[in-house]
C-alpha positions in Angstrom: 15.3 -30.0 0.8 15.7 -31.7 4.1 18.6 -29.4 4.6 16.6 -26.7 4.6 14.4 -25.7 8.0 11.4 -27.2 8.1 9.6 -23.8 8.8 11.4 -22.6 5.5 9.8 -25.2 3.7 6.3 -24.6 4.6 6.7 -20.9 4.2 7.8 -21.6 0.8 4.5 -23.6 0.4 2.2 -20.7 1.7 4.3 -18.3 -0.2 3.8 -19.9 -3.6 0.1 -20.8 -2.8 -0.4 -16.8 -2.1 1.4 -16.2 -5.2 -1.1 -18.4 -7.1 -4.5 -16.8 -6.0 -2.9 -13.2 -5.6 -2.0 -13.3 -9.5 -6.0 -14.2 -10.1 -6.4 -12.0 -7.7 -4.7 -8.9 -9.1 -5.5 -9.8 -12.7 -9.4 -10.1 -12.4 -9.0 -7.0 -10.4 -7.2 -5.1 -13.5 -10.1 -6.4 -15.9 -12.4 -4.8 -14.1 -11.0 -1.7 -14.2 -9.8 -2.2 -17.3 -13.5 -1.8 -18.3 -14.5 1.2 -15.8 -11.7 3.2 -17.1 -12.5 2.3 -20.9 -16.1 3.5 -20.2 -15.0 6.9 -18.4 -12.6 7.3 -21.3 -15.3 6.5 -24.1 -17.8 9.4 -22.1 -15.0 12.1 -22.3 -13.7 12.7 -19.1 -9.8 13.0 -17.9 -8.4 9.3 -17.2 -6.2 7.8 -14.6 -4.5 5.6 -15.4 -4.0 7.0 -18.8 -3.9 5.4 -22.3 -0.6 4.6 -21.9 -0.9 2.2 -19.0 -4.6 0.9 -19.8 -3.5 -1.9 -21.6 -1.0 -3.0 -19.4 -4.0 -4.1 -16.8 -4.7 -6.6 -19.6 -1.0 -8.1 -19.3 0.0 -10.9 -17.0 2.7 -9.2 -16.0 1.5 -6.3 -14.1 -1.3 -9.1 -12.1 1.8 -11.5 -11.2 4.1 -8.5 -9.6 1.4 -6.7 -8.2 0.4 -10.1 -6.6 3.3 -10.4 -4.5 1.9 -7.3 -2.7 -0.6 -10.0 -1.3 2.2 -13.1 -0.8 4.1 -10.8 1.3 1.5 -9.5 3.5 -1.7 -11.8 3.4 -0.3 -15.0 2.5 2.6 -14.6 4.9 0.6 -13.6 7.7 -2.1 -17.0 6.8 1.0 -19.2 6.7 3.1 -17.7 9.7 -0.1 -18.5 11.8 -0.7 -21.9 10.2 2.8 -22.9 11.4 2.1 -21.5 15.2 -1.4 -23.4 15.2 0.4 -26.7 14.2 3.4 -26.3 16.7 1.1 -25.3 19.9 -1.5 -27.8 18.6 1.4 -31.0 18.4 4.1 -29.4 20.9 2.3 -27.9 23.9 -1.4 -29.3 23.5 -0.1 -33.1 22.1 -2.5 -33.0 19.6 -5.5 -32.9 21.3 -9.4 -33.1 19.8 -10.4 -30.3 22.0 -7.9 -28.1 20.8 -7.9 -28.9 17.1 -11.5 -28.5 17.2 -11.1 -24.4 18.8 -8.5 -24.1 15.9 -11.1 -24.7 13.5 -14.2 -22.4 15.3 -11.4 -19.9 15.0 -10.8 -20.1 11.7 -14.5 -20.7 10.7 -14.9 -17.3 12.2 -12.4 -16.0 10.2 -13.8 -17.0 7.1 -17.2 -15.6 8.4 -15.9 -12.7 9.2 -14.0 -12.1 5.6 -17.7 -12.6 3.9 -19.9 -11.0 6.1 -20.9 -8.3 3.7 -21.0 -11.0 0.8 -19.1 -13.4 -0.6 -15.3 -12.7 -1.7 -14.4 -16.2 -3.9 -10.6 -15.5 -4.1 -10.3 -14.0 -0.2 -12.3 -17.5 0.4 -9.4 -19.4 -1.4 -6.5 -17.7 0.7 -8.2 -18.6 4.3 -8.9 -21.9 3.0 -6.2 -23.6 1.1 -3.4 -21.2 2.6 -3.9 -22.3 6.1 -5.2 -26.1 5.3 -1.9 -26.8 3.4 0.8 -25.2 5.6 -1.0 -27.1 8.8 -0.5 -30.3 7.4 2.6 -29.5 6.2 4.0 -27.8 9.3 2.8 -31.2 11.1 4.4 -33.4 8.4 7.7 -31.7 8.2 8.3 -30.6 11.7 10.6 -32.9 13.9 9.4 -35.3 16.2 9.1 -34.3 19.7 12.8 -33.9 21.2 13.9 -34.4 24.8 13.2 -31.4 27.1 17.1 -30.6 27.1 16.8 -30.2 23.4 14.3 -28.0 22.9 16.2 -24.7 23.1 17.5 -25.7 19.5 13.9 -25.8 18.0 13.4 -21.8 19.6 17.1 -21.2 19.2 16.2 -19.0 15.8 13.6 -17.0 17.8 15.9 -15.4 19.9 17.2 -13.1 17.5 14.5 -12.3 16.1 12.4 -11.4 19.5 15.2 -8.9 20.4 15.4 -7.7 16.5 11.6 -7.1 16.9 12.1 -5.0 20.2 14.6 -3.2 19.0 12.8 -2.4 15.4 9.7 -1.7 17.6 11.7 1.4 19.7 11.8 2.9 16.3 7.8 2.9 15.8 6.7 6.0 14.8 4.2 8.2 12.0 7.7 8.9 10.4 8.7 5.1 10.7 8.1 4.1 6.6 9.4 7.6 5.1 13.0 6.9 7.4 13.1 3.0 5.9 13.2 4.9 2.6 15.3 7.8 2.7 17.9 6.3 4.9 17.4 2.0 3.5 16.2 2.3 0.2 16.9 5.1 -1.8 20.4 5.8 -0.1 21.7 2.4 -2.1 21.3 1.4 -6.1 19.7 -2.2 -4.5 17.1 -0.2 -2.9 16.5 2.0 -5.2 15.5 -1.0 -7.3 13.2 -1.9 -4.4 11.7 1.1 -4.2 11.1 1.4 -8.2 9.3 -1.7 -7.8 6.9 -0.8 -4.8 6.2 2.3 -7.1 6.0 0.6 -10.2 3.3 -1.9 -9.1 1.6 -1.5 -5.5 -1.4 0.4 -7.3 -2.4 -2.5 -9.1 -3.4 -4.9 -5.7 -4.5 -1.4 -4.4 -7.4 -1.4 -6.5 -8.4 -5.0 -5.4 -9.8 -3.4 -1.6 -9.7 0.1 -2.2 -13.2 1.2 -0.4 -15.3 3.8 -2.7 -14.2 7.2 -1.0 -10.4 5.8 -1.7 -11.0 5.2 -5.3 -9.5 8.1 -8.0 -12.5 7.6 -10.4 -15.7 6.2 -9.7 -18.9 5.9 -11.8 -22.6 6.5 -11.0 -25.7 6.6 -13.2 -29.1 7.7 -12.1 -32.0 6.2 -12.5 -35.6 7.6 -12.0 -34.2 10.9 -12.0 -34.2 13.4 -14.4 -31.1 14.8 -14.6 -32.1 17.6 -16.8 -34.5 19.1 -14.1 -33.3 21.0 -11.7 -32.8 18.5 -8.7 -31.3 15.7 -11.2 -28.8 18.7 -12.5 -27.8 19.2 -8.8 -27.2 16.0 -8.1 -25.3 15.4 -10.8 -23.4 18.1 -10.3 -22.3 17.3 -6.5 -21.7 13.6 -7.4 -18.9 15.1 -10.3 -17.4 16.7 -7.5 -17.2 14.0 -5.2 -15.6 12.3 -8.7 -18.8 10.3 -9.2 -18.9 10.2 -13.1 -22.4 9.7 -14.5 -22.6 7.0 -17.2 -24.9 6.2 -19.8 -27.0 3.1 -19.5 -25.4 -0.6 -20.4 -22.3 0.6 -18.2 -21.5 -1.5 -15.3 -21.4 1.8 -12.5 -20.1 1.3 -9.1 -23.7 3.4 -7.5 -26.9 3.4 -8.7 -28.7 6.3 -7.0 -32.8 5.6 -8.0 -35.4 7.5 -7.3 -38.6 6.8 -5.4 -41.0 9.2 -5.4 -39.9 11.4 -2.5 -37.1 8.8 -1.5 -33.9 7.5 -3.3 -31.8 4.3 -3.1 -28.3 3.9 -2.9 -27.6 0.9 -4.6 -24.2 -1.3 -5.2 -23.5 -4.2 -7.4 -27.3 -4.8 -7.4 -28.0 -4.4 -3.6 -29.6 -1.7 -1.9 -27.1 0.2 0.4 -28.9 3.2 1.5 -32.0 4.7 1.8 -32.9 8.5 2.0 -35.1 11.2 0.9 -34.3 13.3 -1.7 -34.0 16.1 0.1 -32.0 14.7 2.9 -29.6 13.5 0.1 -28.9 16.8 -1.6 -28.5 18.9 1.6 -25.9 15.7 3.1 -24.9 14.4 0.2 -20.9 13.8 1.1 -21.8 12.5 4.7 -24.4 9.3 2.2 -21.5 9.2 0.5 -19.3 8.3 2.8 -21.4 6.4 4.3 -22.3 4.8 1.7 -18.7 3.8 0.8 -18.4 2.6 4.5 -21.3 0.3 4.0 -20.4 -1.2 0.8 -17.2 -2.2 1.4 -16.6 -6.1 1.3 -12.9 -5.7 1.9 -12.4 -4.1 5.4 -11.5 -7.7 7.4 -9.5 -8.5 4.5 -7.6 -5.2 4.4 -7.1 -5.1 8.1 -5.3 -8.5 7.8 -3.3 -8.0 5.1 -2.5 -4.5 6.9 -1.1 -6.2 9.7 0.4 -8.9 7.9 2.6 -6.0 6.2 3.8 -5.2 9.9 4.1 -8.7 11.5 4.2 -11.0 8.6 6.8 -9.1 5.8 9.4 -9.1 8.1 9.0 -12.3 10.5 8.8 -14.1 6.5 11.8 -12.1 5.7 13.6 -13.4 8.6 12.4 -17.2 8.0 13.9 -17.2 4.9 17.2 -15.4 5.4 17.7 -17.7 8.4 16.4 -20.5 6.1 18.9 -19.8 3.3 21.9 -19.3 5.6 21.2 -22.4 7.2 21.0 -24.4 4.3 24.2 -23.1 3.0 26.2 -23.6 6.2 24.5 -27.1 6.6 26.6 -27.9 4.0 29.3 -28.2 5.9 28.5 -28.2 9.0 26.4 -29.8 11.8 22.8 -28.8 11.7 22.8 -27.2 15.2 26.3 -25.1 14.9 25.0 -24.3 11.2 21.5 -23.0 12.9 23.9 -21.1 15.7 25.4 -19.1 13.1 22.8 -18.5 11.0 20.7 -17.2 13.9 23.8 -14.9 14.8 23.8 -13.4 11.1 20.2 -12.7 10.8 20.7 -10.8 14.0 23.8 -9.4 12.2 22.0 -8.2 9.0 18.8 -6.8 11.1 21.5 -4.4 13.5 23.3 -3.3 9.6 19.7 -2.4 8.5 19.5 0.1 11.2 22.7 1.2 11.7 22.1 3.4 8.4 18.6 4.3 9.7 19.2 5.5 13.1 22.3 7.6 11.8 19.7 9.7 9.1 17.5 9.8 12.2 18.8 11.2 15.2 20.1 14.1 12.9 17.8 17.3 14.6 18.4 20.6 13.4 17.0 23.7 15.6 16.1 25.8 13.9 19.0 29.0 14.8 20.8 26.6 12.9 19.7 26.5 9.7 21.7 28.2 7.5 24.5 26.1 8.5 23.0 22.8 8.1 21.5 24.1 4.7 25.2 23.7 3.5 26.1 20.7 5.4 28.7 18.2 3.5 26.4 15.6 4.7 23.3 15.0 2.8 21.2 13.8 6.3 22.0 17.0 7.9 20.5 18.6 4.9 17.3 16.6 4.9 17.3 17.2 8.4 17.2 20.5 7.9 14.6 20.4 5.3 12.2 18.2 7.8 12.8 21.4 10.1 11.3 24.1 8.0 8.6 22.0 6.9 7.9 21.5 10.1 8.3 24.8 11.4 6.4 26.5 8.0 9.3 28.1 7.4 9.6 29.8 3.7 12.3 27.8 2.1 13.4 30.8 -0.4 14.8 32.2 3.0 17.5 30.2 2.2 19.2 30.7 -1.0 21.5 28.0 -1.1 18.6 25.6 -1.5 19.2 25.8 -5.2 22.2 23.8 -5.2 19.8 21.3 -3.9 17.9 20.9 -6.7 20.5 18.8 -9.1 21.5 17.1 -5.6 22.2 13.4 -6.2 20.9 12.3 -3.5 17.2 11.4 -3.9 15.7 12.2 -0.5 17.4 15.5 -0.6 15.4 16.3 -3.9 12.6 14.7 -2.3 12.3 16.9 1.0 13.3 20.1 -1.1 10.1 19.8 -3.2 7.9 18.5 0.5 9.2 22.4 1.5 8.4 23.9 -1.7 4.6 24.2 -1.5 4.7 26.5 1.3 7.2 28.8 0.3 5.7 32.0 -1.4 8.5 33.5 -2.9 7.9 34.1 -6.3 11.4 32.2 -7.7 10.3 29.0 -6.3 7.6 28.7 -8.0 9.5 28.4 -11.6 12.2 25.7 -9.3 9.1 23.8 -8.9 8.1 23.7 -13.0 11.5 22.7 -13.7 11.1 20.4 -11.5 8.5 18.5 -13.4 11.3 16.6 -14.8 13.3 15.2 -12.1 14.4 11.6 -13.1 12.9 10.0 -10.0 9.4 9.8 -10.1 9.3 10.1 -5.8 10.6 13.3 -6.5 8.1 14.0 -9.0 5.2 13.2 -7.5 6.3 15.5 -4.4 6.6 18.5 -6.8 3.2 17.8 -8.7 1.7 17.5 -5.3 3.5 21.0 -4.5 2.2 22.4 -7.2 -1.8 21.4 -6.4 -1.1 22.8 -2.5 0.4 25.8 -3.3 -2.9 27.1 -5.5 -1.6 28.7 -8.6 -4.1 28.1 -11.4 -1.9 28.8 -14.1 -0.7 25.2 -13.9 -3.9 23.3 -14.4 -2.9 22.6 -18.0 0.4 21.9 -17.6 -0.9 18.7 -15.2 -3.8 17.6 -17.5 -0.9 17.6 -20.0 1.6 15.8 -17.7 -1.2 13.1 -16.6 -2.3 12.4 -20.6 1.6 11.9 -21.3 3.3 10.5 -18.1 4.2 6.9 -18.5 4.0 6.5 -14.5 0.6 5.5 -12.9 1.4 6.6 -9.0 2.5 10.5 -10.9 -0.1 10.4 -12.5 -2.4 9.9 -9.6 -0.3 12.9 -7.5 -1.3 14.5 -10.2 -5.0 14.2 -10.7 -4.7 14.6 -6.9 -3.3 18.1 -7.5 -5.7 19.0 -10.1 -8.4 18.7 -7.4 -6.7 20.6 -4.7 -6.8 23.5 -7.5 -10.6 23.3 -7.4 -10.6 21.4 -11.1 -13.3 19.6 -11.7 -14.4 16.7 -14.7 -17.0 18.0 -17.3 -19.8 16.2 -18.3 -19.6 15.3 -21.8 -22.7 13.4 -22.2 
């Protein structure tokens, strides 16, 4: 272990902490849906996630993968910046009271911050033990003090990864996420694995912070109303179409809208959100809503961080520990300083490979006289290129006829941007390439057509999706799906 950097070793701390509390986490998290989703089932109404998946939120399994959604991003970012405080704290400030003692108001306010709106016992945890251990540790394990001479080695594994960071950051951009997948991810079987993964179990931590407007399904009950008047039967009515499903008492609900004479109260896990009138609520009743999501949600600090921590954190950790791991290997053989030269040189290596393939899928524009040509392109980026150009340009795809040799394509983001284009088109055959498209192997794909399907408007298909959500063994389709339902103008029933 003494091989290996200290930095590594303290990220591997933080990292393993994270893992601990984001499990907990995740897992308490799928309980609790576990039982909102039983009790929306048990009153009649269309589920997501389906039977199929339900009892996987009571499995370990799902909670520990979906957990390292949070190592990644929150626990990375807590421990990245546990390692800085301890470094500028010991190298620049030579451990001074004054400055240990604005380190802690800082992180007191953090901790304030993260509970404002109540107390969050597991988001608690992280800003506690996360940064408490990795600061000791960072202190413990880092060298002593070297000569001034010899400090360049100590920032020697920065240098790559500054100009890596300018260079990614040139590529910033609203497209930036979809181009890491087409051109990284799904161009390679590795990636592909990656991105089966992200699919496979990002929804589960998504639920922990998801604010109410964000949530699929949400339950309400009211109170002191009569819903079988005619301003309890409106109410109702609106909430179901915000997908507000009214539950019978004894159901934990996620609002409580009571009536007060005249007035009504908003209410959340026991606490009053909102007050309004009654009639100011049914004549504004999505703008309470929202604002009662808004005001009611406990997670925003947290979310923010972990946000960021996904675009600072993920890849500065991803560095540490490819750095880390090459280092430890060469150190094996060689000096600690030459082994840190070339390990710093092949992180800066792997980081220009990683784009290589992505600028090459990007810079490929396609104007659009040139369409026809690039629709028959040997290369598949010129194709997708193409495709990005009449989606862009709402151009009707079944212009182009040899877009059905797209359609058994093997390349996935081919498939992928051929059913993105697809909900615009209006010509009557690409309608039917869309149904048959139901079945594409790669649920990316999938979920692109379902989505189609919901945007282009044609009712006819309503059953097949209610049959395709009950069945699908895929949570993400089957939110696309219930997605698509809506954009039909579907709506649940009430079955009570």
């Amino acid at each position: 272990m003494k091989r290996l950097p200290f930095i590594g070793r303290v990220l591997l701390l933080g990292l393993f902490t994270a893992q601990i509390i984001a499990t907990i986490q995740v897992y308490l998290s799928n309980l609790h849906l576990h039982q909102s989703i039983t009790a929306i089932s048990d009153a009649g109404y269309l589920i997501v996630p389906n039977e199929t998946i339900l009892p996987r939120l009571l499995e370990l399994k799902p909670a520990f993968f979906g957990g390292i959604f949070f190592t990644l991003s929150t626990g990375a970012g807590l421990t990245l910046l546990a390692i800085a405080a301890a470094w500028l704290w010991d190298r620049l400030f030579s451990r001074k009271m004054f400055f240990l003692i604005i380190l802690a108001l800082i992180w007191i306010a953090a901790l304030a911050a993260a509970n404002y709106r109540g107390f969050l016992p597991l988001v608690t945890t992280y800003l506690l033990f996360i940064p408490t251990l990795c600061f000791v540790a960072t202190l413990k394990w880092m060298p002593e003090k070297s000569r001034e001479a010899s400090r360049l080695w100590e920032i020697l594994p920065l240098i790559p990864l500054l100009l890596l960071t300018a260079i990614w950051a040139s590529q910033m951009g609203s497209a930036l996420f979809l181009d890491i997948r087409d051109n990284i991810l799904l161009s390679n079987p590795v990636g592909n694995k990656i991105n089966q993964f992200y699919y496979d179990y990002t929804l589960y931590p998504a639920e922990v912070f998801k604010t109410e407007r964000l949530k699929l399904l949400k339950t309400c009950r009211l109170e002191s109303i009569d819903s079988s008047k005619g301003a309890g039967r409106f109410i109702e009515g609106k909430l179901i179409d915000d997908d507000y499903l009214p539950m019978i008492e004894g159901n934990t609900v996620d609002l409580i809208i009571r009536g007060d004479g005249k007035n009504i109260v908003l209410e959340s896990e026991g606490k009053v959100v909102l007050q309004t009138t009654l009639a100011d609520f049914s004549s504004g009743m999505p703008a309470l809503l929202k604002e009662f999501s808004t005001k009611s949600d406990r997670y925003r600090y947290f979310r923010k961080f972990t946000f960021f921590s996904i675009l600072v954190g993920f890849p500065v950790t991803l560095y540490v520990l490819v750095y880390s791991l090459f280092r430890l290997i060469f150190s094996l053989f060689l000096s600690i300083r030459v082994s840190s030269m070339i390990s710093s040189f092949l992180c800066f290596a792997v980081g220009i490979a990683l784009l290589l393939p992505f600028q090459i899928g990007r810079d490929t524009n396609i104007g659009v006289e040139n369409l026809a040509g690039a629709m028959q392109s040997d290369k598949w980026q010129v194709r997708v290129s193409a495709l990005k150009t009449i989606g862009e340009n709402e151009i009707d795809i079944g212009d182009f006829p040899t877009y059905k040799e797209m359609i058994e394509s093997p390349c996935v983001p081919e498939r992928y941007w051929l059913a993105t284009v697809l909900k615009q088109s209006r010509a009557p055959e690409t309608y039917g390439v869309l149904l048959a498209m139901l079945d594409d192997p790669h649920p990316n794909v999938r979920c692109k057509v379902i989505e189609a399907l919901g945007k282009r408007g044609t009712k006819d298909v309503v059953d097949e999706i209610i049959k395709r959500i009950e069945t699908s063994d895929h949570w993400y389709f089957q939110w696309y799906a219930y997605r698509a339902l809506r954009s039909l103008g579907w709506k649940q029933k009430k079955s009570m």
